[in-house]
PLY file of the C-alpha trace (Angstrom):
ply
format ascii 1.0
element vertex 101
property float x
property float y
property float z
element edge 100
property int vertex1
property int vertex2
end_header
105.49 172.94 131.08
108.70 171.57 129.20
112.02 173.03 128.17
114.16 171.24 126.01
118.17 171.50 125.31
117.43 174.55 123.06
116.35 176.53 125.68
112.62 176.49 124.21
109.84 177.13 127.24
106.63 176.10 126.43
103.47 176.88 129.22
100.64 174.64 128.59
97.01 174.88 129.85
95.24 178.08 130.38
97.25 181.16 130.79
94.34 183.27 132.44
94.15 185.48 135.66
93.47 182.88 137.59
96.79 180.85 136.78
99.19 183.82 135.29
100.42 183.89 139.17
102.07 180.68 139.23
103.55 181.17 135.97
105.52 184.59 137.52
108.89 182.71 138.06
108.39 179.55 135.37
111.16 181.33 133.25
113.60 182.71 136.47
116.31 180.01 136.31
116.53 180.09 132.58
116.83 183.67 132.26
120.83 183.86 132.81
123.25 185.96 130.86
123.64 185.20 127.10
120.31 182.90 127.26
118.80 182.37 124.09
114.91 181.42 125.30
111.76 181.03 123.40
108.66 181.24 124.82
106.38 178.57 123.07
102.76 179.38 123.45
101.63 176.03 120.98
100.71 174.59 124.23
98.33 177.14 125.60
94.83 176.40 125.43
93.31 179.70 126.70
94.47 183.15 127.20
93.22 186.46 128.50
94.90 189.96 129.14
96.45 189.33 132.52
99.03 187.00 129.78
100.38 190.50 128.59
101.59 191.41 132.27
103.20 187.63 132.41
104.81 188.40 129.16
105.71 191.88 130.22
107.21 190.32 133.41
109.26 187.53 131.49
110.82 190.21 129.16
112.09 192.48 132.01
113.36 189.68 133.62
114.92 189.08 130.42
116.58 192.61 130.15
117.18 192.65 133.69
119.77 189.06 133.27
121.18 190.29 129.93
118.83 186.94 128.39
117.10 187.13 125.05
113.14 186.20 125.16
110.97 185.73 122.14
107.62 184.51 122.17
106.68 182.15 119.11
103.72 180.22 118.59
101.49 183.07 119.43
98.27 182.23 119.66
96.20 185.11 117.05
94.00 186.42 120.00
96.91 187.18 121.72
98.12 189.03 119.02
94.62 191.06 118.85
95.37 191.96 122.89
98.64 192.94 122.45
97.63 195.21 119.73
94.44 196.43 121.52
96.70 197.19 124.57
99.54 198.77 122.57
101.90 195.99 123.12
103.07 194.68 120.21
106.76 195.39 121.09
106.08 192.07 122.92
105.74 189.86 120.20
108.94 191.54 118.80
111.90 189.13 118.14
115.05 190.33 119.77
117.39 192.44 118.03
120.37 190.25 116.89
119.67 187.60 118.57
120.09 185.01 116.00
116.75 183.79 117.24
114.16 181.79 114.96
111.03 180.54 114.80
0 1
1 2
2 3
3 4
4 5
5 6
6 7
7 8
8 9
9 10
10 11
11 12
12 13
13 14
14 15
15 16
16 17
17 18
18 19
19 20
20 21
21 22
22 23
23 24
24 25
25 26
26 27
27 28
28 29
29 30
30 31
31 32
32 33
33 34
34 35
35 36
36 37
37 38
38 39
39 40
40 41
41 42
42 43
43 44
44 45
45 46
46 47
47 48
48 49
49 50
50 51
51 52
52 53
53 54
54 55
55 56
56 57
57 58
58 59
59 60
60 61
61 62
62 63
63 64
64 65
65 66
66 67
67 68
68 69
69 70
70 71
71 72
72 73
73 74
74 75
75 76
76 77
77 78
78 79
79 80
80 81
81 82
82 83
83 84
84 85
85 86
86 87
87 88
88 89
89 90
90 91
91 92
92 93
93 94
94 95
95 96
96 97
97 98
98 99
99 100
């Protein structure tokens, strides 16, 4: 895992259900009012569904602080799962966040 000046947080390895748990708090101390974060999945090797809860997790977090989350670098069978789960909303950008790829 690395996060640079810009706030960018990017797991690497597998993000499966047997490694999502340690991943819970990654984001906690960069989660802080006003936060600008992105989420950069470029790193990730592997993925199943238990990455939607993480995701889901980060992103209330996120509301919960008053932070902005996006996920970039989005691996496209993550996309599939989020749209075979009806989660989409979670590869959403936020709303005026000034946030880009």
């Amino acid at each position: 895992m690395t996060m640079d000046t810009a706030r960018r947080f990017s797991p690497e390895g597998a993000l499966v259900i047997e490694t999502v748990p340690r991943w819970l708090s990654a984001l906690d101390t960069q989660l802080t009012r006003g936060a600008q974060v992105e989420a950069d999945f470029s790193g990730v090797s592997d993925i199943d569904s238990s990455v939607l809860a993480l995701m889901l997790h980060w992103r209330r977090k996120a509301e919960e602080t008053g932070a902005r989350l996006a996920f970039v670098q989005v691996p496209a069978n993550l996309g599939v799962l989020a749209e075979l789960y009806g989660m989409t909303f979670l590869l959403e950008r936020p709303e005026s966040s000034g946030m880009t790829a």
